[in-house]
N, C-alpha and C positions, 0 to 999 in steps of 0.2 A: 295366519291370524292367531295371535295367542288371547287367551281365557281371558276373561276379567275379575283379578281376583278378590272383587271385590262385589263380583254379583253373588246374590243369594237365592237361589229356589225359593220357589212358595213352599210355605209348611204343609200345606194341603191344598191339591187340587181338584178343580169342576170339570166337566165335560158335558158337555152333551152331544150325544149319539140318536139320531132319528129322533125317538122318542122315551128316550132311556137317558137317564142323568146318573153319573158318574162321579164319583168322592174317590180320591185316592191320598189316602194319610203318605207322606213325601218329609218323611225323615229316618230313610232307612238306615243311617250310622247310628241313630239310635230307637232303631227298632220298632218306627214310628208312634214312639211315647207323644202322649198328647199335651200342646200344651194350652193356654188361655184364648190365643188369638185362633189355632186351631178350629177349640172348641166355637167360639163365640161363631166362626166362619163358617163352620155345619150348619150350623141352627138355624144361622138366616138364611144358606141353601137350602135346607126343609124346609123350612116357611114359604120359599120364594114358590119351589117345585111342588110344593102341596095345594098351593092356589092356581099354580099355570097345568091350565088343562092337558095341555101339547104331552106333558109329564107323563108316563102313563105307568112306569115303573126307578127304582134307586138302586144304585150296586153301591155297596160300598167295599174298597180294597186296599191293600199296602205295597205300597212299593218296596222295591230290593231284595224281595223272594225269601227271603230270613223270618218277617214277620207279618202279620196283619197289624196287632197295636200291641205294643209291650206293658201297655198301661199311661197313667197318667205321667208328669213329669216331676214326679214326688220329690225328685233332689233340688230343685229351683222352688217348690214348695216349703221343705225343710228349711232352705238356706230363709226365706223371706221368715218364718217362723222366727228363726235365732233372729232376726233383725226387730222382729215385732217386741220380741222379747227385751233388745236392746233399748227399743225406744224408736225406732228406726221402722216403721210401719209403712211398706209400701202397697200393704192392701191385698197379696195372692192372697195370704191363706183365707180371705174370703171370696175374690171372686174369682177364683178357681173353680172352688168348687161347686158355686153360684151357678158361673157360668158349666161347666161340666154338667151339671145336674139340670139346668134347663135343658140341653140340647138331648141328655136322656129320657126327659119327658116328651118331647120332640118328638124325637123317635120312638116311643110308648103308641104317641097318639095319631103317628102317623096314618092317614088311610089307604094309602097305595103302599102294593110291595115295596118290601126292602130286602132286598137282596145282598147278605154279607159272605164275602167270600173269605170266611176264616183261614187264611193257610197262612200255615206255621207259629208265628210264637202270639197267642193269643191271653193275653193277661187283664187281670184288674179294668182298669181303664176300656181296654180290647173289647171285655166281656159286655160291658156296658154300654158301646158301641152296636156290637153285635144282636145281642139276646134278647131285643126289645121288639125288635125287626119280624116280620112274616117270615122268610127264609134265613136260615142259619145254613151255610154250604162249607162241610168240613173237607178235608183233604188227610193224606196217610202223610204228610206235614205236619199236622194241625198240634199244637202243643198247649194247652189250656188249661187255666186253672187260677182261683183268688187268693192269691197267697198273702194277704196281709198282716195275717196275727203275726208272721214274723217280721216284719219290720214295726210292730207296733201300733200298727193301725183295724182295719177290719174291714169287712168285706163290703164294700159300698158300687157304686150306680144304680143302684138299683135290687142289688141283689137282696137286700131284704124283702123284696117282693118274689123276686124269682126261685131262690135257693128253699123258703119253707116250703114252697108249693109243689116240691121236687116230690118224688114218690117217699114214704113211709120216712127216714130219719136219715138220707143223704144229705138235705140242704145243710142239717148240723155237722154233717162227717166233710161235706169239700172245706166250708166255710172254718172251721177251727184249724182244718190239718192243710190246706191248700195244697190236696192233691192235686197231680196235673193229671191230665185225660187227654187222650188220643180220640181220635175220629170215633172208633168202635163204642168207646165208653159216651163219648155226647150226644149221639144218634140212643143207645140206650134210655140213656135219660132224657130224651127229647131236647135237649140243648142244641144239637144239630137237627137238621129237619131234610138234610141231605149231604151225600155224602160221594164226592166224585174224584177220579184223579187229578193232581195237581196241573199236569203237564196239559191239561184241557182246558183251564180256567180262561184264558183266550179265547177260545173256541165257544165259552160259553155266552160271553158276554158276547162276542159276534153272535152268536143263537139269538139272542134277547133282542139286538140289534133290529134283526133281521125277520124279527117277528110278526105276525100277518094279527096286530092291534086293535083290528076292526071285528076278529072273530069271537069276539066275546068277553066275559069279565078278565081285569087284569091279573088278579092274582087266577085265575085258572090257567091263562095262557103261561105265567110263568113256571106252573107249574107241569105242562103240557114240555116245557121249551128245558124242562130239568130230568125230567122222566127219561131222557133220550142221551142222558150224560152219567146217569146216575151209578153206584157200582156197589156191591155189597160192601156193609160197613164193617164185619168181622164181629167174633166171639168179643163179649164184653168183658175185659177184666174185672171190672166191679158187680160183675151179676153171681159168681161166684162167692163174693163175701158180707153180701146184702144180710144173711141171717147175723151176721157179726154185727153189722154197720148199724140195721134196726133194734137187733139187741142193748146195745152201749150206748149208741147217740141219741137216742128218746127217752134218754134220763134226765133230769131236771137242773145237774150241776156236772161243770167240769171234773171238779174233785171226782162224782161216782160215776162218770164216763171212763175216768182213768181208772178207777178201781176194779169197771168191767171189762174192762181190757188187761188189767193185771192177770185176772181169775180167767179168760179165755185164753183156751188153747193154741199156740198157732205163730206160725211168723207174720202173718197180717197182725191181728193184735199188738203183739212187741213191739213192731218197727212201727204200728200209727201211734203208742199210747209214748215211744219215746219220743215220735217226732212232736207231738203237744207237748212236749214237755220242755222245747228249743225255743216257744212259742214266748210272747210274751204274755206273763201272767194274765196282766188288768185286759188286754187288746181278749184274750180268750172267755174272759167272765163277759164283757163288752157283748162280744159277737154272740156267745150261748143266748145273752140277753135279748140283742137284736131279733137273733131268728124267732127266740117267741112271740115277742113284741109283733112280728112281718108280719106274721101268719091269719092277725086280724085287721092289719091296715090297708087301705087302697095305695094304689101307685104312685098317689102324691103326696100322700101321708107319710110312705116310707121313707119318702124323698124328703120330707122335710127335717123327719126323725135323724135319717143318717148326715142331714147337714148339722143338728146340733152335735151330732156326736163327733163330724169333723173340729169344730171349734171349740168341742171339753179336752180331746185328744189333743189337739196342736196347742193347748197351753199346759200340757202336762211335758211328760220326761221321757216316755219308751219310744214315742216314733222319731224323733230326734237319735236317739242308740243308735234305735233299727236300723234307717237310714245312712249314720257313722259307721255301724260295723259291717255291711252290705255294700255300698255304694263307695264312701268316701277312705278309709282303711284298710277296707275288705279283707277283716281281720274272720267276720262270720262268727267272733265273740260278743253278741251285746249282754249287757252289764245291766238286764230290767230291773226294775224299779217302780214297788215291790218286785222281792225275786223271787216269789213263792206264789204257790195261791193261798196260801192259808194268810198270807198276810193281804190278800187284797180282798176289802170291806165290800160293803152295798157298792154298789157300781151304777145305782139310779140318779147318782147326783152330773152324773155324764150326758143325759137325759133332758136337759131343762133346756130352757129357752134361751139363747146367748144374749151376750148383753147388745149387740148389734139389732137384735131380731130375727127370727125366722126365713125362712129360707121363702122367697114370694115366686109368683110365675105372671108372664105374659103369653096369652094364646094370638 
């Protein structure tokens, strides 16, 4: 029998196992970046499994062993931007992020475990999948981090809620520099909430399966059912440069972050104040802004904030670069605009309400 080369896999599948329901993001040639119908297709499996009793815990995972979620699908985002741009408006750059941004709340509100098995490339989008969730389950795979000031955008699902709330002045150090972190650094900072070998993540979810559901609350038993997998998560490399990272990133502008990095000692210094400096300007005033802004907003407020700031950004000029010299060139030169920070103004007018409206929810 030969293939039909004309079937296509689902983007994302269901399962359900005894009493355990099962998400597997199923676009592993691209590193299971998310895309609209994706997203939309989670949301109403939480909804479905948050009301059926039978439910009693979520895993969520990636297929093809490369990644968990690479992030959104910003390059089919971009492309529809140039279209909007053109006159040509087929609608993502809002309900993308519309839709993305509900099913994050979703998952905020969920009240049964969720169980993410982070292994390997865990990004943007990934995070946002992940980090809303009761369990966060990292592996010596695990690769993660929000890297969007460089392609001109900034740190979003949520992370305005999660990154300020980080200990002392980290949420500003990932968020500008989209440092990646390994296992060791996410269990530091509580981003991971566990930490097992990869080669077992099988073995785990049979655990879960196999679990005796009648013994007690859900989230104790899955915690009972991780205890028994778990593996030390190693020396953190960001615990040694915390007096750095609190020093410089709890300064009130990019400009005198970089200036405190100038004046500190150190190859961490140098290499984070150059790597802000690759970043795009406005996406870094943006994000410095965000993070203050999170740190007094609830979980749906931030949600709302970071959708206006999708749709000030997607009618400007850098994530469109970004996206050009990363993805479609990958030349790794963009051409921001401004290309300084001293030439980019108040950054509050990124801030406002679009002319669409606000970003709304259904529970």
């Amino acid at each position: 029998m030969t293939a039909d080369k004309n079937f296509s896999a689902p983007e994302v599948l269901f399962e359900r196992r005894g009493q355990i329901g099962i998400i597997t993001l199923n676009r592993p040639k691209a590193l299971n970046a998310l895309t609209t119908g994706m997203c939309a297709a989670i949301d109403g499996s939480l909804r479905d499994w948050g009301r059926d009793a039978s439910v009693r815990a979520v895993v969520t995972r990636g297929a093809g062993g490369r990644a968990y979620c690479a992030g959104g699908d910003v390059r089919a985002v971009a492309e529809s931007g140039i279209g909007r741009k053109q006159g040509d408006d087929d609608g993502l750059t809002r309900d993308f992020f519309r839709t993305e941004y509900r099913m994050n709340r979703r998952l905020q509100r969920f009240e049964k475990p969720l169980v993410a098995l982070i292994d390997g490339v865990t990004m943007g989008g990934g995070i946002g999948l992940s980090m809303h969730g009761s369990h966060r389950v990292a592996t010596e795979r695990t690769l993660a981090a929000m890297p969007e000031t460089g392609i001109g955008l900034f740190p979003d699902v949520g992370a305005s809620y999660v990154l300020p709330r980080l200990p002392g002045a980290l949420g500003p150090y990932l968020a500008l520099t989209g440092a990646r972190l390994g296992a060791p650094d996410l269990a530091h900072l509580g981003m991971a909430t566990d930490v097992i070998e990869s080669g077992r993540l099988d073995d785990l979810v049979d655990a879960l399966v196999a679990a005796d559901w009648q013994a007690g609350g859900a989230r104790e038993i899955v915690d009972t059912v991780l205890k028994t997998f778990r593996v030390a998560p190693g020396a953190a490399p960001l615990a040694e440069h915390r007096d750095v990272i609190d020093a410089c990133f709890g300064l009130d502008t990019v400009e005198a972050i970089l200036a405190a990095l100038d004046k500190t000692q150190g190859v961490f210094a140098s290499e984070t104040a150059a790597t802000i400096r690759t970043m795009s300007p406005t996406s870094c005033k943006i994000t410095l802004e965000e993070m203050r802004r999170g740190r007094d907003l609830s979980f749906d407020d931030c949600m709302r904030m970071e959708y206006r700031l999708t749709q000030s950004v997607l009618a400007d000029h850098d994530f469109y670069e970004g996206i050009r010299a990363l993805l479609i060139d990958k030349d790794k030169q963009p051409k921001w605009r401004p290309a300084t920070l001293a030439e980019v103004r108040d950054v509050t007018n990124y801030f406002v309400t679009p002319p669409d409206g606000d970003l709304t929810f259904e529970d």
